[in-house]
C-alpha positions, -999 to 999 in steps of 0.1 A, spaced: 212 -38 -417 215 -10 -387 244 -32 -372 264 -36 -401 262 1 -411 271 7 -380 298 -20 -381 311 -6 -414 311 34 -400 335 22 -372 359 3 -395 352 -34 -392 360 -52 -425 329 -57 -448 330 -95 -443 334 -90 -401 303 -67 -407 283 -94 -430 291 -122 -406 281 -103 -370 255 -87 -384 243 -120 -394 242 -121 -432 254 -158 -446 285 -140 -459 297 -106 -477 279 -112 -512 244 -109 -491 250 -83 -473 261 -66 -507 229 -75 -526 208 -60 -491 226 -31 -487 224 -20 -526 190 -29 -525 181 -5 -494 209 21 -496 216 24 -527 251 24 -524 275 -5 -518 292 -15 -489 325 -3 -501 311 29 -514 294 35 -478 327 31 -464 347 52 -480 317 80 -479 320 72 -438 358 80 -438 
């Protein structure tokens, strides 16, 4: 999850993010990071920007 938050703060796409960061795609990631952050992926972006 670090990588892809980190991933996501630097502007990769959310699916580049899912698949380096090793989640089986973006829907995944999604579920994971609402489940941790509390936030989406998208939401976390556009907080990051």
């Amino acid at each position: 999850m670090a990588l892809a938050r980190q991933l996501i703060a630097r502007g990769a796409t959310l699916a580049d993010a899912a698949a380096t960061a090793g989640f089986a795609d973006q829907s995944h990631m999604t579920r994971a990071f609402v489940r941790l952050l509390g936030v989406t992926p998208a939401n976390y972006a556009a907080a990051m920007r």
